[in-house]
N, C-alpha and C positions, 0 to 999 in steps of 0.2 A: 124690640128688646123684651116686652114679655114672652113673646113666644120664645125666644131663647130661653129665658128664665123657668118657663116652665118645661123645654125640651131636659135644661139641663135637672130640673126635681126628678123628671121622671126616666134618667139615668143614673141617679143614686143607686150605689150599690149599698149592701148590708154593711153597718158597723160591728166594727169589733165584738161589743155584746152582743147586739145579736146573733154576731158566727158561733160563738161560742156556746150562747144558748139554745141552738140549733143542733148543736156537735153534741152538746150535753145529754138532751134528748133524744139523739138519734144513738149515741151510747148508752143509755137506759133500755131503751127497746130492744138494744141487741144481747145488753143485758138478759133480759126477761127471755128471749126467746132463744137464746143457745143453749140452758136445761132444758125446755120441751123439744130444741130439734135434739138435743142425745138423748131422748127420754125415746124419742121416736125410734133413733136408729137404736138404741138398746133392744127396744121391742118387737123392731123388724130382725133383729140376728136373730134373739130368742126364738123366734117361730121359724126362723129358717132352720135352728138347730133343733128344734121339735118334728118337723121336716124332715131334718136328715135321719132322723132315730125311727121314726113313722116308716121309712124307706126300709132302715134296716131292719125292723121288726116284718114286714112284706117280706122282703131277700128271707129271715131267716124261717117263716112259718113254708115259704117255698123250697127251700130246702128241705124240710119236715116235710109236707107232703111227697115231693121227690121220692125220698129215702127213709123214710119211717122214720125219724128220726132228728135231732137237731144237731150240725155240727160240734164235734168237740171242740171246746176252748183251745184246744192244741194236742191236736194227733200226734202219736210218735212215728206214722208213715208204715207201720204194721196194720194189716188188713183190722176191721175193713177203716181205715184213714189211708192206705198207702198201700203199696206192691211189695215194700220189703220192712222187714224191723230194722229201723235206725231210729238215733234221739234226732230232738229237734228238728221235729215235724213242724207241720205251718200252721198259723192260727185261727182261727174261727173265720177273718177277715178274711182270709182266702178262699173257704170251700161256698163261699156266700155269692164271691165276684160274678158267678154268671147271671145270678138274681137281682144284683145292682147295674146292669146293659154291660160286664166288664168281661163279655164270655171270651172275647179273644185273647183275654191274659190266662184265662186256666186253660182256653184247649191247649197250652204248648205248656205249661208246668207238670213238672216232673215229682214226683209224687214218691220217692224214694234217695238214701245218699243224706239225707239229714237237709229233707227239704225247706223246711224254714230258714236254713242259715247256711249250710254247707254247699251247694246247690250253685255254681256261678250263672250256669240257665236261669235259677227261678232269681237271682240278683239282678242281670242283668234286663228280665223284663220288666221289673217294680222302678230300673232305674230312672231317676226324673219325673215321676209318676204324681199327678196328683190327682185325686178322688175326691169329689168334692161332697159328696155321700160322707165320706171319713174326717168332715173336719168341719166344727164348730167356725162360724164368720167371727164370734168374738172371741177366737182363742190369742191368747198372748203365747203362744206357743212358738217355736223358730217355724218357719215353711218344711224347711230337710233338716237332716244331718245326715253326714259320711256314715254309713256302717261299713267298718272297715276290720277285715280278717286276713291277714299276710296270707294264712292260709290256703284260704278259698276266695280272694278276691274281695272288691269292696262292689258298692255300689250307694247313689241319692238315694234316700226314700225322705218321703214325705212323713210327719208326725203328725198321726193320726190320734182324734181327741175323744176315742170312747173306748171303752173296757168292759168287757163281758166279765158275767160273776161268777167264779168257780165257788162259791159259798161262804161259811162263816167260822170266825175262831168258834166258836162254842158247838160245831155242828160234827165231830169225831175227825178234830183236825188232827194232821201231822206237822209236828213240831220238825224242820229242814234243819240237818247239819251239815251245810253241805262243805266239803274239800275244796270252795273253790271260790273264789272271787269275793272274800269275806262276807260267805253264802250262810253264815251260822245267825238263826234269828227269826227270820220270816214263818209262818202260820198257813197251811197251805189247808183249805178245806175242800169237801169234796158232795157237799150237798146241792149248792148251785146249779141253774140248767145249765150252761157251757164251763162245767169243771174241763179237767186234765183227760184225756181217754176218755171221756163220756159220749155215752149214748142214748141221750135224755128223750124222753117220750111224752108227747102232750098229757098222757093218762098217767104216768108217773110223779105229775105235780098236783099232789094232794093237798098241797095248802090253796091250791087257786091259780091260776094262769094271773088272775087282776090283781095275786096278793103276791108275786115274784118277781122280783126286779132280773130283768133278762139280759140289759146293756146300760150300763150309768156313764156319767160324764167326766171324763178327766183333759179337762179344756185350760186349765191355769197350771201354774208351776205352783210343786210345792213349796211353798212359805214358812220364813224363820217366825219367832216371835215377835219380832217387829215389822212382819208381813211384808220382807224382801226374799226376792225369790232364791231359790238355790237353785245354781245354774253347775252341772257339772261340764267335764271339759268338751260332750258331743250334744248341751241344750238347754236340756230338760231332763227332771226329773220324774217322769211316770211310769205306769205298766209296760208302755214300750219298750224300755228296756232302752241300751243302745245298739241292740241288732235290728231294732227295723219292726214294721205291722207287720211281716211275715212270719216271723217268729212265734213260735208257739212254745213246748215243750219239751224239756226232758221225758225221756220211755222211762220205763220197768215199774209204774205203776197200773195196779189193776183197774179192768174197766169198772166205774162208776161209782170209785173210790177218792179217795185223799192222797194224794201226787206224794211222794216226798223229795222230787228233785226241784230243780229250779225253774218258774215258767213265767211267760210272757205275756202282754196283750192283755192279762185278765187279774182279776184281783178277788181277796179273800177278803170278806167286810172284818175290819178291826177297829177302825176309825170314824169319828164323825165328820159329814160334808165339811170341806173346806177348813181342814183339822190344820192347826197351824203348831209351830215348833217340832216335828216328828224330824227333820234334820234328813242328813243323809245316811241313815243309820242301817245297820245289819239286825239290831238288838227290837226297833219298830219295824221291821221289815219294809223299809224305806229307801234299802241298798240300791244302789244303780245299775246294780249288775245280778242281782238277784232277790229283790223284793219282790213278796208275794200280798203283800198289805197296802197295799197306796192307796191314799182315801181318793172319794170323788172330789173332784176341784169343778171349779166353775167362775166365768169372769161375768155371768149375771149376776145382777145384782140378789142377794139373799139365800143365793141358794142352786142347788145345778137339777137337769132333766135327766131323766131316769124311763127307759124305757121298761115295758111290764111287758108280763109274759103274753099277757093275749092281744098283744100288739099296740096297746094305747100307750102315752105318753104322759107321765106327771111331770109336773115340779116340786121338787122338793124342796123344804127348806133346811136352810144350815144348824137353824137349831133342833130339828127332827130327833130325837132320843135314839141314844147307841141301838138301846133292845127293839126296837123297832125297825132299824135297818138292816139288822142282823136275821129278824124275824123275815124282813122281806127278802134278805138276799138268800133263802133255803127254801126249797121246794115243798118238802116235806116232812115241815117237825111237827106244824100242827099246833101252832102257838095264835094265841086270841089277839089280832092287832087291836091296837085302840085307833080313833081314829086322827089318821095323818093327810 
């Protein structure tokens, strides 16, 4: 009898409180430690998207050595960007591809016919394409959307979360009127290393390689004032446009000047990081179909990365002062930064 008595003590399982006070603490724990594991995977995107900017600052000084030169934000496909004059030439993101391991997509792009968009060759090989070079791990971005032209055809692309700087309002911009996609509004400058038709030169940036923002981040959607997003009807709203990374430029502006058509891919500094309320507007040049102003976004926390001209990577903060982003988005004005 005692040994059963004491077989059966020492089969007691746990009481009620004590399950409970077990559960309780082991949900405190998990508590405490699900903010340091998203503190971590925060930390590990962020360096992978300083990463991917690091790569393409590599791609684009190799292009530079190549051809004297850095590619334009968006060629119009008129020598030397192309074999013939048409608009909407391809974007910066494409003359870079064979410097990012992508050479087998430009040996077969065709470089004339309004190759950024018109082009069902150059559609048809971006289609279902993803670059993992070209996209932030923490973008709240869609993966693709349809770029679709009755036209010339549709095809996937991927939405790509960085934007090359064609320069600043304050820097001899041209105010866009344009006929077309309620295009009336946006600010197109023309100081930036990858403006419209440029052919920027490492020695042509007088204010510093380490003092010009080369490629900023546009990884988040633009935000109302109650920091919900505005999604139009093909995603997202940034520099991409809805034709696609391919996309570059409208022609008929001169080289290494201020664009006054409509362009892609690259953005004029107007706005401060992570600028909220700018809507889907013509008037902030915020349009969907022809804004040239989109701030930089960023779903880091405080602030987004911003690659420099001589190839190093900041981060920025979201409260960084206008005149200071503005001062780094131009080459050559020759403005005193303070420090950021």
């Amino acid at each position: 009898m005692t040994r059963l008595h004491s077989l059966v003590r020492r089969l007691r399982g746990f009481t009620l409180i004590e399950l409970l006070v077990v559960i309780a603490i082991i949900a405190i724990l998990i508590g405490l430690l699900l903010p340091a594991v998203q503190k971590v995977r925060d930390a590990a995107a962020r360096m992978q998207c300083q990463n991917n900017m690091k790569q393409l600052g590599i791609a684009l000084h190799a292009f530079h050595d190549a051809n004297g030169r850095m590619p334009p934000g968006g060629g119009d496909d008129s020598p030397p960007f192309g074999t013939a004059a048409n608009s909407w030439g391809s974007s910066w993101k494409v003359y870079i591809l064979p410097y990012i391991e992508q050479g087998n997509l430009i040996t077969k792009w065709q470089y004339s016919g309004g190759s950024g968009w018109m082009v069902q060759n150059n559609s048809d090989l971006v289609n279902k394409i993803t670059i993992k070079t070209y996209r932030c791990p923490s973008s709240t971005l869609p993966d693709f959307h349809l770029q679709n032209c009755s036209q010339y055809g549709t095809s996937l692309q991927m939405f790509t979360t960085y934007v090359g700087v064609a320069g600043t309002t304050i820097d001899n911009p041209v105010n866009t009127n344009i006929n077309c996609c309620n295009g009336s509004g946006p600010i197109n400058g023309g100081s930036g290393i990858l403006c419209t038709n440029c052919t920027t030169k490492m020695t042509s940036i007088t204010d510093g390689t380490s003092n010009t923002i080369l490629v900023g981040e546009q990884s988040d959607h633009l935000r109302d004032n109650n920091n919900q997003p505005i999604i139009p009807g093909y995603g997202a709203l940034t520099s991409q446009g809805p034709h696609g990374w391919i996309m570059g430029a409208d022609g008929g502006g001169a080289i290494g000047a201020a664009n006054p058509g409509r362009q892609f891919n690259i953005t004029t500094v107007r706005w401060l990081i992570n600028h909220r309320g700018l809507g889907n507007s013509a008037a902030n040049g915020t349009n969907e179909n022809s804004g040239s102003n989109f701030p930089f976004t960023s779903a880091h926390t405080g602030g987004a990365n911003m690659l420099m001209g001589d190839g190093a990577v900041r981060f920025l903060s979201s409260t960084t002062a206008l005149a200071t982003l503005q001062a780094l988005g131009s080459k050559d004005r020759g403005e005193v930064l303070p420090n950021f």
